[in-house]
C-alpha positions in Angstrom: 0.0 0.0 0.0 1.2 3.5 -0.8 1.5 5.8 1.8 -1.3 8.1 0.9 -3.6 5.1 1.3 -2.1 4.3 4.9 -2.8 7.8 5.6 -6.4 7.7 4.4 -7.0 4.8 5.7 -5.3 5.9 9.5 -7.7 9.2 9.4 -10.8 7.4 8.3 -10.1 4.9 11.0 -9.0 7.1 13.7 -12.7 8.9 12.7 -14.3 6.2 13.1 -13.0 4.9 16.2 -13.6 8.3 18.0 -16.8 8.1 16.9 -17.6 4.6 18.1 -15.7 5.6 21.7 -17.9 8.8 21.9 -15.3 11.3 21.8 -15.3 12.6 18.3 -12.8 13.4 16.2 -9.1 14.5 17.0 -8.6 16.9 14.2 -6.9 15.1 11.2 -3.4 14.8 12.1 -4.5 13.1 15.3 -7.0 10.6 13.4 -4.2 9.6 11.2 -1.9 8.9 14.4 -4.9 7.0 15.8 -6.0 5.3 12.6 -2.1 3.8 11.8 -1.2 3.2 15.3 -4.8 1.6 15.8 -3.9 -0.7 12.4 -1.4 -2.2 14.2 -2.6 -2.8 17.0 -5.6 -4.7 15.4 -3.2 -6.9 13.3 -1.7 -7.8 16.4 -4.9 -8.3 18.5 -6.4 -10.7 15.0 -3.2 -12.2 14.7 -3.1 -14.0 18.4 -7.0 -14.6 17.3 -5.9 -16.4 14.3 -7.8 -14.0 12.2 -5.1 -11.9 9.9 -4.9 -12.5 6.4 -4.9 -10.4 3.1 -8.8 -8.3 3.9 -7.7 -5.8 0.9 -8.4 -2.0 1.5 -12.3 -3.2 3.6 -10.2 -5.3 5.5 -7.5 -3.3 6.1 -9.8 -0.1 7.4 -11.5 -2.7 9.8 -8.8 -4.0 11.2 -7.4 -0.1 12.0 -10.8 0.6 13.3 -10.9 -2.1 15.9 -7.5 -1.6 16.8 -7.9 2.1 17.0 -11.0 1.2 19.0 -8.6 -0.8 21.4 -6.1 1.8 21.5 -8.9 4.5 22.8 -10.2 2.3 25.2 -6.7 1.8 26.9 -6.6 5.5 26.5 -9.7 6.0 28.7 -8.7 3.4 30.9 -5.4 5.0 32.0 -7.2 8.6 32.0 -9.8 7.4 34.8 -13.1 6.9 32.2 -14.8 3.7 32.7 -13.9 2.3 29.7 -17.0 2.2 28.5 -18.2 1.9 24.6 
């Protein structure tokens, strides 16, 4: 994947995710940070599941999104939130 797409992908994602997690966006430099460090995260997380494979660019955005998902949720959890969805 060319970087443009990583970076697409990362904002979308990190969008997304601070969507999902109730706290909005973070401006697009921070949804991109989200979004690519969320993407690996999530290959991680599927890998130990015995889930990663080749998803193209659906599969790719889904997998950011739930890591990004899991990244904001540690995020909360360290800040003092609940951790709630």
């Amino acid at each position: 994947m060319g970087i443009i797409l990583w970076l697409i992908i990362g904002g979308v994602a990190g969008w997304i995710a601070g969507n999902i997690m109730r706290g909005g966006g973070f401006g697009v430099i921070g949804n991109i940070i989200v979004g690519i460090v969320g993407a690996v995260i999530g290959g991680a997380a599927l890998g130990l599941l015995g889930l990663s494979g080749n998803g193209g660019l659906i599969g790719s955005l889904v997998t950011a999104v739930i890591g990004a998902v899991i990244l904001l949720w540690i995020v909360s959890l360290v800040r003092g939130g609940k951790g709630k969805i």
